[in-house]
Each structure stands twice: as C-alpha cells, then as structure tokens.
DOVEX-171063 format. One record per residue (C-alpha): residue number from 1; residue in three letters; x, y, z. Coordinates in nm, 2 decimals, decimal comma. Example, Ala and Ser with C-alpha at 12.3 -4.5 7.8 and 13.67 -1.06 7.14 Angstrom:
<pts>
{1; "ALA"; {1,23; -0,45; 0,78}} {2; "SER"; {1,37; -0,11; 0,71}} 
</pts>
This chain:
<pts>
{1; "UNK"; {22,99; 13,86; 14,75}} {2; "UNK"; {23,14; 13,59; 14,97}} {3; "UNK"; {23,22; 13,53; 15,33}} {4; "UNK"; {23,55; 13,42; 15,51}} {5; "UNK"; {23,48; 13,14; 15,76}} {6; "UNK"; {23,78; 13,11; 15,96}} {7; "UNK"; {23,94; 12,73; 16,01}} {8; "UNK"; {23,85; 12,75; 16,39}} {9; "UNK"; {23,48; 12,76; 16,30}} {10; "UNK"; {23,50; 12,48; 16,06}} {11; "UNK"; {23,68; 12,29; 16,30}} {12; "UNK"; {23,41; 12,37; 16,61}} {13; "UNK"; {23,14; 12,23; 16,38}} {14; "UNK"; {23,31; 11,94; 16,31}} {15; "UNK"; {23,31; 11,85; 16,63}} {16; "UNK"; {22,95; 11,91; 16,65}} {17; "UNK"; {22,84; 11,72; 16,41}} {18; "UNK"; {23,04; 11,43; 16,57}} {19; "UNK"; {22,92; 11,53; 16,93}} {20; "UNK"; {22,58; 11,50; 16,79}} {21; "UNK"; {22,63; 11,19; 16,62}} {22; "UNK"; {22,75; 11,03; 16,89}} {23; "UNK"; {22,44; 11,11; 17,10}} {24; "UNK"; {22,22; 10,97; 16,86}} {25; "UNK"; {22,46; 10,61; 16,87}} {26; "UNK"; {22,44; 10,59; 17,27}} {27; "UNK"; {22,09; 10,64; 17,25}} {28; "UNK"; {22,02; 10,36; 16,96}} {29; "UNK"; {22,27; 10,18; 17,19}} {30; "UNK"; {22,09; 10,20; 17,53}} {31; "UNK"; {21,75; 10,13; 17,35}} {32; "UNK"; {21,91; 9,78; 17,22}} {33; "UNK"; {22,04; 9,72; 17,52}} {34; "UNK"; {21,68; 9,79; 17,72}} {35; "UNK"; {21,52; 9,56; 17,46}} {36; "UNK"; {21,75; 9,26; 17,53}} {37; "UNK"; {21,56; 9,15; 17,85}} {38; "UNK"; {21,24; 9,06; 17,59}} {39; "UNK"; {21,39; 8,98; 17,29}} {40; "UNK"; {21,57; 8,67; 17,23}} {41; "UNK"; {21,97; 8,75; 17,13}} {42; "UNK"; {21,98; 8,71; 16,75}} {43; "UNK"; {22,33; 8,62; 16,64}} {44; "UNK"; {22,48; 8,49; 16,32}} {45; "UNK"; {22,44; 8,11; 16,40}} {46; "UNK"; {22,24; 7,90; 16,19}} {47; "UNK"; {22,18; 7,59; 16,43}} {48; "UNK"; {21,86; 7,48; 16,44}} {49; "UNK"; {21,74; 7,35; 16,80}} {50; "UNK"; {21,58; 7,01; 16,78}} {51; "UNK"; {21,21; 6,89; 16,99}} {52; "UNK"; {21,16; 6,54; 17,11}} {53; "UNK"; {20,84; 6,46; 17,13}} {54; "UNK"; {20,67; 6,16; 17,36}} {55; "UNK"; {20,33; 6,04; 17,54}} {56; "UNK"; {20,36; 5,88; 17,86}} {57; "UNK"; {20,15; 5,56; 17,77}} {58; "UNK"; {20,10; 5,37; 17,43}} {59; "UNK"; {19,84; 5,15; 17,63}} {60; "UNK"; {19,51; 5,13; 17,44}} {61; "UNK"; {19,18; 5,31; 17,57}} {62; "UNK"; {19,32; 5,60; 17,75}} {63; "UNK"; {19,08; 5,86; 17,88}} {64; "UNK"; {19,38; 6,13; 17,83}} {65; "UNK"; {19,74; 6,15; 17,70}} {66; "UNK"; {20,02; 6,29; 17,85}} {67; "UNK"; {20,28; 6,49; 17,57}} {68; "UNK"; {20,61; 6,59; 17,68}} {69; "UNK"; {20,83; 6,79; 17,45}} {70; "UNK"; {21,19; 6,86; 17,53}} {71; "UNK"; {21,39; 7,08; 17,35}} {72; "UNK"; {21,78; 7,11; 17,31}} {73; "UNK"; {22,04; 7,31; 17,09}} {74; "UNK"; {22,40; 7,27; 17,02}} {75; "UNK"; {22,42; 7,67; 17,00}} {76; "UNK"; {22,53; 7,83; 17,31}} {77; "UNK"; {22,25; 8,08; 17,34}} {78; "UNK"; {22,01; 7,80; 17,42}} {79; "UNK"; {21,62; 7,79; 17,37}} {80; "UNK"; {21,39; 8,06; 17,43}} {81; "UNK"; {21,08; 7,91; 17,40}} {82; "UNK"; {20,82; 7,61; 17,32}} {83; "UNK"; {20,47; 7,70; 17,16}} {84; "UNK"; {20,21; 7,46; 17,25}} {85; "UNK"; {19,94; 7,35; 17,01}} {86; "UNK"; {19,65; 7,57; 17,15}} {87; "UNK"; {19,94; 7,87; 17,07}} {88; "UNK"; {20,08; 7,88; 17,46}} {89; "UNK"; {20,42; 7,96; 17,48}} {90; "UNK"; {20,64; 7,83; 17,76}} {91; "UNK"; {20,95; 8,01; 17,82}} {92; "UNK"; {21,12; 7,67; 17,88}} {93; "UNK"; {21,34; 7,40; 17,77}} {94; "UNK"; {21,04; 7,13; 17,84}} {95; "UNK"; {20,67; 7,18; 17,83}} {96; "UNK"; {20,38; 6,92; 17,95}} {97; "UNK"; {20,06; 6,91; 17,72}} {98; "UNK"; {19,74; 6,70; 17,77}} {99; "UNK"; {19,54; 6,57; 17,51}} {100; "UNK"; {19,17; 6,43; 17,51}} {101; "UNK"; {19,11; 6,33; 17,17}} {102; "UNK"; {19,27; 6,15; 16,92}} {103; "UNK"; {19,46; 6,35; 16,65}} {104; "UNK"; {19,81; 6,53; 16,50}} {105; "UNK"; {19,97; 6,80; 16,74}} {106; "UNK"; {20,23; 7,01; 16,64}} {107; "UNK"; {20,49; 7,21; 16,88}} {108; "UNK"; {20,72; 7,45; 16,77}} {109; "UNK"; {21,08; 7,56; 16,92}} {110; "UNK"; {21,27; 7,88; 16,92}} {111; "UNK"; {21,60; 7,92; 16,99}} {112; "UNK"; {21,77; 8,25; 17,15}} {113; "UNK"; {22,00; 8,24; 16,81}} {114; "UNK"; {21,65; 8,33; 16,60}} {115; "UNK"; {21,62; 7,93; 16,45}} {116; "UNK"; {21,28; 7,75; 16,47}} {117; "UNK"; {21,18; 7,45; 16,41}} {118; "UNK"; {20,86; 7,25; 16,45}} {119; "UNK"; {20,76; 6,85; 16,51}} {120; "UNK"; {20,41; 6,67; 16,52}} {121; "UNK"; {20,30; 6,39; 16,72}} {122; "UNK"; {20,01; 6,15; 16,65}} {123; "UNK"; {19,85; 6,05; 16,96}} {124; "UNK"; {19,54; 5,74; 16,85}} {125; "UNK"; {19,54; 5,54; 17,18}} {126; "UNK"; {19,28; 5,76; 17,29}} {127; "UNK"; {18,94; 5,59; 17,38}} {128; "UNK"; {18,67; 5,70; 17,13}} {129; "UNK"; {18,32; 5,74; 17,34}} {130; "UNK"; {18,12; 5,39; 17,21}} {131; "UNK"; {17,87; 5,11; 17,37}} {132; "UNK"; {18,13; 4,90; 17,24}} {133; "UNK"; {18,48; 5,08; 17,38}} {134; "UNK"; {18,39; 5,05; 17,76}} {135; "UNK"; {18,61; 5,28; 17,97}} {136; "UNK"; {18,78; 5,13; 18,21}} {137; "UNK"; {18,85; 5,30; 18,59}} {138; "UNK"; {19,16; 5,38; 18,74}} {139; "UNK"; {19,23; 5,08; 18,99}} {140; "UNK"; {19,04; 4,83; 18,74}} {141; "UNK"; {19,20; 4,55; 18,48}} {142; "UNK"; {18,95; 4,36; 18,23}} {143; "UNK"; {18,92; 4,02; 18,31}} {144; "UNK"; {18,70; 3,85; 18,10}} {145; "UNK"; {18,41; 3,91; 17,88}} {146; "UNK"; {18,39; 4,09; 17,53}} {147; "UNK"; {18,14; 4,38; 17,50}} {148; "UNK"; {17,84; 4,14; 17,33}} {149; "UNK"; {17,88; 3,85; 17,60}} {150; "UNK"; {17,95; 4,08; 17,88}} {151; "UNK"; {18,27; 4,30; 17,89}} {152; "UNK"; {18,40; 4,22; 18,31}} {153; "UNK"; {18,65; 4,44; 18,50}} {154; "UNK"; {18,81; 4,37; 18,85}} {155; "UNK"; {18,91; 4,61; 19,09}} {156; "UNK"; {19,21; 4,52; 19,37}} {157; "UNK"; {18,97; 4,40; 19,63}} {158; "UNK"; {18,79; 4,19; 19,38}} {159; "UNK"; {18,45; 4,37; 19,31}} {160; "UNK"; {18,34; 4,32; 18,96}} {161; "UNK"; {18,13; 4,52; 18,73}} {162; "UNK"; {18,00; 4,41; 18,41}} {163; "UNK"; {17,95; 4,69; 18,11}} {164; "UNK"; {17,59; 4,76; 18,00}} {165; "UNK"; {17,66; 4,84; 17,59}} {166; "UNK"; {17,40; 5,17; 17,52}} {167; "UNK"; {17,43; 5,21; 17,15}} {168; "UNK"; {17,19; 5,50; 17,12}} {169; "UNK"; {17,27; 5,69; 17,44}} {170; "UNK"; {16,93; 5,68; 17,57}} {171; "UNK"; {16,86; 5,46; 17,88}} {172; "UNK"; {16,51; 5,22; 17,89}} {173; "UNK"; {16,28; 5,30; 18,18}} {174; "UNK"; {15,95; 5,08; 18,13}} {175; "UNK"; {15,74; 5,26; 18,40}} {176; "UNK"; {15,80; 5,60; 18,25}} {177; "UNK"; {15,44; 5,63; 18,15}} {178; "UNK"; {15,31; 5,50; 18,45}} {179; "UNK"; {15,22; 5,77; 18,71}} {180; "UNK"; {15,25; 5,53; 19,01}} {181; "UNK"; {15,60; 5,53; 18,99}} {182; "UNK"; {15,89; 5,80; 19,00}} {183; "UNK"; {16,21; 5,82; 18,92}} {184; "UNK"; {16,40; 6,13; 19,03}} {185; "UNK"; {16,73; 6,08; 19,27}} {186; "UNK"; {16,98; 6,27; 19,17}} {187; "UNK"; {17,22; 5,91; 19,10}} {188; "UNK"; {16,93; 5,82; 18,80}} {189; "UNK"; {16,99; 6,22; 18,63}} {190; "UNK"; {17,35; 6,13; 18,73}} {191; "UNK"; {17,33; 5,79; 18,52}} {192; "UNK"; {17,12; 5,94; 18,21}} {193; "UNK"; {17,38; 6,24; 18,15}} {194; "UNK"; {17,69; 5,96; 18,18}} {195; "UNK"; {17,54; 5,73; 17,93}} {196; "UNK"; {17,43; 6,01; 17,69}} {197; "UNK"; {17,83; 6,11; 17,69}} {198; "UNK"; {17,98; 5,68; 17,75}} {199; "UNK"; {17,72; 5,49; 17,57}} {200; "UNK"; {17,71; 5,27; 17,83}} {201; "UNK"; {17,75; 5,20; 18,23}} {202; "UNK"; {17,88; 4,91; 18,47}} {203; "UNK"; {17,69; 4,70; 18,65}} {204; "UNK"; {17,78; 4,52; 18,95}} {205; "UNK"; {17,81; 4,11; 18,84}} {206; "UNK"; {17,71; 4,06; 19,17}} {207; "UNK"; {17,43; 4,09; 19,44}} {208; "UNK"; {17,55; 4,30; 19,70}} {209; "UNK"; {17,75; 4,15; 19,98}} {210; "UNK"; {17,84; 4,29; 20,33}} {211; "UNK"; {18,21; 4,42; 20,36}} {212; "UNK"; {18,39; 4,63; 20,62}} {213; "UNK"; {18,64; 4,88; 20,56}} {214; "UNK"; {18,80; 5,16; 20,74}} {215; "UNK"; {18,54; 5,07; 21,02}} {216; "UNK"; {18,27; 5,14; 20,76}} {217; "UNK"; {17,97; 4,86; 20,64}} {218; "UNK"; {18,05; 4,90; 20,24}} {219; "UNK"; {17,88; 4,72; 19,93}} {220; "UNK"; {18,07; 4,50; 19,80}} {221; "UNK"; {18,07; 4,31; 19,44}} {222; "UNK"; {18,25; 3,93; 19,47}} {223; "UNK"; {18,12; 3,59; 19,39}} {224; "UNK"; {18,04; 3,31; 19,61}} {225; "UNK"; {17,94; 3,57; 19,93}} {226; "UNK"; {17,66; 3,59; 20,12}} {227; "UNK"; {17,40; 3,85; 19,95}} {228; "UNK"; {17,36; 4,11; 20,24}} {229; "UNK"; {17,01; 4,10; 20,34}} {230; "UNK"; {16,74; 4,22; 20,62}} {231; "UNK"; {16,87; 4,60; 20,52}} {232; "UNK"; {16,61; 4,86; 20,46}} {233; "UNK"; {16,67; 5,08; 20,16}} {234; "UNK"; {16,85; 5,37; 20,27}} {235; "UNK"; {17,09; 5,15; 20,44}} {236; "UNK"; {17,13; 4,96; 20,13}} {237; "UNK"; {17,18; 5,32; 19,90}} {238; "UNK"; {17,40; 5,45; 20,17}} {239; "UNK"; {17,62; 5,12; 20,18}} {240; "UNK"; {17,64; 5,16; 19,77}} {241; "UNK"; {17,69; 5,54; 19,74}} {242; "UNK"; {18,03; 5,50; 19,98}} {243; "UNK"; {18,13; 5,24; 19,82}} {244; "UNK"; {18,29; 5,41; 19,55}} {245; "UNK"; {18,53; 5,65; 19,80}} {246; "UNK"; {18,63; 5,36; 20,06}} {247; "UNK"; {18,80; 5,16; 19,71}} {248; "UNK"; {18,91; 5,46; 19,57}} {249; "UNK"; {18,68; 5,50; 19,25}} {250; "UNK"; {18,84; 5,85; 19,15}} {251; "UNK"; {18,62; 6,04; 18,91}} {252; "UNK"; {18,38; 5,71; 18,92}} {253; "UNK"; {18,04; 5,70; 19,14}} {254; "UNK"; {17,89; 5,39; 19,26}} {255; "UNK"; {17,52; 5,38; 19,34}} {256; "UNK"; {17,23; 5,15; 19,42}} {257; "UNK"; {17,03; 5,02; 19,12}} {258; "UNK"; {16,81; 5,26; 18,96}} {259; "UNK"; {16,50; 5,18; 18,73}} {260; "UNK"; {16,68; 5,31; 18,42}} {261; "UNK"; {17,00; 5,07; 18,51}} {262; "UNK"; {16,74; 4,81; 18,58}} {263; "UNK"; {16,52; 4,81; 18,29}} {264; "UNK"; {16,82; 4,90; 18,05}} {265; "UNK"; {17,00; 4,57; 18,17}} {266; "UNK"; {16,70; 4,38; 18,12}} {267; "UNK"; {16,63; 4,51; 17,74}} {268; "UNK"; {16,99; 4,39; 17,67}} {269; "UNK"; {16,96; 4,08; 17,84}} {270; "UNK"; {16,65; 3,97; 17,64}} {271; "UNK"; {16,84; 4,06; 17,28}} {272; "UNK"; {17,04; 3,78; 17,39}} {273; "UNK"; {16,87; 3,52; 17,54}} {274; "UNK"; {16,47; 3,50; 17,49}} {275; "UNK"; {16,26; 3,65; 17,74}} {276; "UNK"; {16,49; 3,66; 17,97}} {277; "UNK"; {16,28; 3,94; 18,18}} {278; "UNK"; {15,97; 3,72; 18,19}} {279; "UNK"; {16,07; 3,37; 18,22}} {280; "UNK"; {16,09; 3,23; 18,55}} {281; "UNK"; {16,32; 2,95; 18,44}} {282; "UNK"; {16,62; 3,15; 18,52}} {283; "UNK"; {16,67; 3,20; 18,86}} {284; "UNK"; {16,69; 3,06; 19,17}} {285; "UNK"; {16,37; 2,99; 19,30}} {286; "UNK"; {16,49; 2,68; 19,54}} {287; "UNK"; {16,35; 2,84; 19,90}} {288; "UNK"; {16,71; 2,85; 19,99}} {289; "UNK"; {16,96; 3,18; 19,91}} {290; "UNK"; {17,26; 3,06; 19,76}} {291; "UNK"; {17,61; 3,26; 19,70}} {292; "UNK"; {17,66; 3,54; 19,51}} {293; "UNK"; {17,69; 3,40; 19,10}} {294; "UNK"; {17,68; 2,97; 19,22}} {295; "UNK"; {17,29; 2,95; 19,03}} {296; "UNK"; {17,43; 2,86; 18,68}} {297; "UNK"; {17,10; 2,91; 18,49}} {298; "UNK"; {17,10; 3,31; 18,59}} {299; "UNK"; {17,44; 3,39; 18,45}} {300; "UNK"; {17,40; 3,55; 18,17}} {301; "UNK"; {17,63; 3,78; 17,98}} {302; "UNK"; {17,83; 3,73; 18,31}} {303; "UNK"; {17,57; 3,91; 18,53}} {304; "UNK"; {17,47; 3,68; 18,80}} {305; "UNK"; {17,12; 3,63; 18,97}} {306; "UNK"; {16,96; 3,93; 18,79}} {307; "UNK"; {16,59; 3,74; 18,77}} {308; "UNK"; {16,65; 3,52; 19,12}} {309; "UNK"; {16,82; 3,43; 19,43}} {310; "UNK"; {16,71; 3,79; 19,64}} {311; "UNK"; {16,49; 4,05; 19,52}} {312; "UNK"; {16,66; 4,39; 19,55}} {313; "UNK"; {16,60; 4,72; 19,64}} {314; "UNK"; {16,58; 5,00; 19,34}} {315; "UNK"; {16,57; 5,40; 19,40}} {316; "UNK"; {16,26; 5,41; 19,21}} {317; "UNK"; {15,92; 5,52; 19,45}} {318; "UNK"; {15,60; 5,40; 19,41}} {319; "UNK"; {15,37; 5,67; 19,50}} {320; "UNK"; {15,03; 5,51; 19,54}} {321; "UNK"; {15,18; 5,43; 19,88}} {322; "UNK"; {15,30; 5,70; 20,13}} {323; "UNK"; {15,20; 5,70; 20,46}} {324; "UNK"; {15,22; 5,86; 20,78}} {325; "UNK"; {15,37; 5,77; 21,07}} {326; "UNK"; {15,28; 5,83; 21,44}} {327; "UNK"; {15,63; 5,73; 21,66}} {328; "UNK"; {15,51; 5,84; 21,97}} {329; "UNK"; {15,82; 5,94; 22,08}} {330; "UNK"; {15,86; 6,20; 21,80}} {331; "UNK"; {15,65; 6,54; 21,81}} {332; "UNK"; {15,63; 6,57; 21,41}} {333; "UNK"; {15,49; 6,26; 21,18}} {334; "UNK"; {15,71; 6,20; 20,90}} {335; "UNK"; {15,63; 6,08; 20,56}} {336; "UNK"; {15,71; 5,68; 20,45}} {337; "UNK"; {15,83; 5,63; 20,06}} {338; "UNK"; {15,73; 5,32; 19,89}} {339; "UNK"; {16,04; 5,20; 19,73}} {340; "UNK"; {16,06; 4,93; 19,43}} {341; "UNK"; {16,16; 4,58; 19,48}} {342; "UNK"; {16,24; 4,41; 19,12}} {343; "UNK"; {16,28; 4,11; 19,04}} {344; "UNK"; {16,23; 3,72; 19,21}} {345; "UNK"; {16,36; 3,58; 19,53}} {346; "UNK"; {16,45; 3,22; 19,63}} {347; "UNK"; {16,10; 3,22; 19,87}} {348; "UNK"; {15,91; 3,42; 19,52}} {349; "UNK"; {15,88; 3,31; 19,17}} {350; "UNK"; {15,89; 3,63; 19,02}} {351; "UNK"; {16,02; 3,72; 18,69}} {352; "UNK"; {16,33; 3,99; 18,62}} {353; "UNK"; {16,10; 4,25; 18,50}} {354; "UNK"; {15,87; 4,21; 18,81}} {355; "UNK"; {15,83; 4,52; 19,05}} {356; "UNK"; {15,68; 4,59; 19,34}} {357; "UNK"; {15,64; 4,86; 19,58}} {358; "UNK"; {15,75; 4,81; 19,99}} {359; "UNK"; {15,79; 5,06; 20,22}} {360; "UNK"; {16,14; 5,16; 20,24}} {361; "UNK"; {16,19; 5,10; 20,61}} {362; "UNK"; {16,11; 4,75; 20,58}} {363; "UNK"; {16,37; 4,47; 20,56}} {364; "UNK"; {16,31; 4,06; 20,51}} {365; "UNK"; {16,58; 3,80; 20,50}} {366; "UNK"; {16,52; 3,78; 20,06}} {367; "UNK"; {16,53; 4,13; 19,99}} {368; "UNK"; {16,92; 4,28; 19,93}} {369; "UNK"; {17,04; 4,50; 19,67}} {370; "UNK"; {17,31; 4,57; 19,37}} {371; "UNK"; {17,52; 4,86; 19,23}} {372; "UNK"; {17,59; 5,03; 18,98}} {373; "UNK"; {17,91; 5,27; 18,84}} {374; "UNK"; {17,97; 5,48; 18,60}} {375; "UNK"; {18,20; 5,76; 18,48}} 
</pts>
C-alpha cells in the first residue's frame, strides 16, 4: 500500500525546508555580528604586529623605571591590545609600565587580524637597597666622596648631606640601656624603619646655618656660614623639619639630629679614624666659633665639626630633669623637657660622644644644631 503525494506538496516543503534554513543563517548571522563589538575581526592575514620596547632613563641608581611599549602593524585591522607583565591588558596601541626592581619583562601584542607576538626587556639600572648604593634625591647630584670616605651629594641651593653606610640595617643608640634618657619622636621611629629598608641615611656635612626662604627661617647645610646659634630646641627642630618642603625634598624628610643618627655616625666614624668619639684632639676648641667645615682636623669622612666648633641640640630627653614652670601670666603650669646637647663647643672641650641634658628652652651663643635626611 502506498500513497500519492501530489507535486504541489513536494514543492511547499521545499520551500520550508529553505524558509527554515534561512532562519537558522540570519540568526547565526546576527549573533556574529553582535559578537563583533568584543571580539577582535579575525581575517586571513598573517601579519604579525611588531612591540618596541624602551625605559625612559639608562642612568645608573634609579629608584624606578619607566617602560613604554608601542605597538604597530602593517595590516589594516590594526592592534587590539597590549598585555602588560602583571597580565593587564590595555586596549591600546601604547601602554606605560613601571618597574621597581631589577629583572626581564615581557609584553605581548595582539592584533585585530588574530597575530601575536611578544618582546622582553631587561631593565638593571635599578638601584639595589645596600649601605654601599646610597640613593640619591630628586634635586640632588653627587659631588664627591665614595661610600667608605664619605659619599657627598649637593642639592641646587647648595646644602650638602653626607651618607651614613648601615650595613646591618640596625641603627647604634648607646644610651638605650640607660633609663635617664629617651628616645621616642616620631622622626627617630621614622629614621630606624628607613634604614632597616636603605641601609643607610644622610647626614647634613654641615652645622646648621640660618637661611631664609619664602619669608620662612629654614636650616640650611653650606660650608663656610655662620652656625646658627642662641636658638632653643624646638626652634632648631622646627627650622630642620621645614627644611625639607621649602627645597623641595619630595618623598625625602629632613629632621634635627636624633641619638640613633648621632651615635650611628660616631660608630662609623671611629672604624675609620681611632677614637674619634673620645678624643678631644679633633675639634675646635679655640674659644672662638669658626665657619661651618674651616676646622681642618674635624673633617672626617667629609663630615665637618661633628666633635667641635658648637655643641648641638639632639631630639633625645633626658628625664632625670623635668620641671615645672610657674609664668605668672599663664593659669596652667606646663612641663619643661630636658633635651640632649652632644658633643664639644669652641668655649667646652668635650669629646663627640659627650651628652648632656639642658632644658630645651634654653639657648647660649655655642649651642646650634644639624640635620638629617632620609628616604
């Protein structure tokens, strides 16, 4: 038994077949089509795009490099993206990547064709953290010194700092066992975690001298000037603390001498020349103050009048002595810190490692002070 199917019935499922067909295409069709905004067009070329890579300084000691790739293709569909090293992509032709540490980095470019190709860089100018690779500050140039005779740098206005080489990351504080004395400003915890990280710290080559900027009273750091004396010690840690914004020390602090500065200087001082910290042969003990680095027997490793000249002022406290005091114009009585004087003065042969405690208001025409900076 059999059935007739007439020729229009074949023919009217032809056409369905077809019509259906043809639905199933437009829809395959519209879904490439909706894709196309996040897919990059994949054609039949075969050009490969190309990456230049290149740092924006070959200069030695850098605290950070600057990588810029740039990426070009001779097919017309152009680039579609760069993948950074950390796996970033940037939907670009040229990309900007910064790099802290020394090492191979590798980029990768895509083209809109479906080619990729990759390129490594080997950045090594970066400055590995040591006592004996001093960083140097924006603003500053070295000029003069190695590290084991006393590495100097020079800003624009001419302050100069001398590095202090740390090689175990640990800072000397000889009164740390003595409960007389305390150390706790926030500049010495400041100091301690910057050396832990640096190895080492600059310290000003100078006494401090008087300078005026911006209509402000700032430390300064330049030889053959009148050490700035008859200031009282929060004048003399205000005067250093600013100093650091008024030249423009970005990402750098200056601060007024603390005990760990002091007695780490003086440790590394006396592994080059013998007793140093307790010799009073050193300095300038004349009677008379002389300029800033003109007393040539306390120039050593290019620090000047460490163990002479003017005794100067340290954060440090010395707590035996607080007092009272009864102002009569003020209703509450407020509390006097003992700070600690180091060192000798022209007037007072004292020896570098010498401390004593004054009250911190006081001023006298020997006493003056000397910074510090670090990172």
């Amino acid at each position: 038994m059999y059935y007739k199917v007439s020729p229009v019935v074949i023919i009217l499922l032809i056409v369905g077949i077809v019509a259906v067909v043809g639905i199933g295409f437009k829809l395959f069709v519209d879904k490439g089509e909706a894709d196309k905004d996040n897919q990059p067009d994949i054609g039949s070329s075969e050009v490969v795009p190309v990456l230049d890579l290149t740092t924006n300084t070959n200069d030695e000691n850098q605290e950070a490099v600057l990588i810029t790739a740039v990426a070009t293709t001779d097919d017309a569909a152009g680039i579609y993206s760069i993948t950074l090293p950390d796996g970033s992509v940037e939907r670009s032709e040229r990309a900007l990547y910064e790099v802290k540490k020394n090492g191979n980095y590798t980029f990768k470019v895509k083209g809109n064709n479906g080619q990729v190709a990759s390129l490594a860089i080997e950045v090594n100018n970066i400055r590995e953290a040591s006592a004996t690779s001093p960083y140097i500050p924006t603003g500053f140039s070295h000029v003069g010194g190695e590290v084991a005779t006393g590495f100097v740098i020079q800003d624009q206005y001419g302050n100069e700092f001398v590095w202090v080489p740390v090689e175990t990351g640990k800072l000397t504080r000889n009164t740390m066992l003595d409960n007389d004395y305390e150390e706790s400003t926030s500049t010495a915890s400041a100091l301690v975690n910057s050396v832990a990280q640096n190895y080492g710290f600059y310290v000003a080559r100078y006494e401090s001298s008087a300078h005026e900027a911006n209509g402000q009273m700032v430390a300064g750091s330049v030889g053959n000037k009148r050490p700035w004396t008859n200031i009282a010690y929060r004048e003399a840690s205000e005067a250093s603390t600013r100093a650091a914004s008024i030249f423009g020390y970005e990402g750098y602090q200056t601060a007024i001498m603390n005990s760990y500065a002091w007695d780490t200087t003086l440790k590394w001082l006396d592994s080059c020349f013998e007793s140093y910290s307790s010799n009073t042969s050193y300095g300038n003990y004349s009677g008379t103050k002389r300029n800033t680095g003109t007393t040539e027997s306390d120039i050593k490793n290019n620090i000047c009048d460490l163990a002479g000249n003017v005794r100067e002022w340290t954060t440090e406290i010395y707590k035996m002595k607080s007092e009272p005091t009864n102002d009569v114009n003020e209703v509450i009585s407020e509390t006097v810190n003992y700070r600690v004087i180091r060192g000798g003065g022209a007037n007072l042969s004292r020896t570098a490692s010498s401390h004593t405690g004054y009250n911190e208001k006081m001023t006298d025409d020997y006493w003056g002070f000397r910074m510090i900076l670090y990172k």
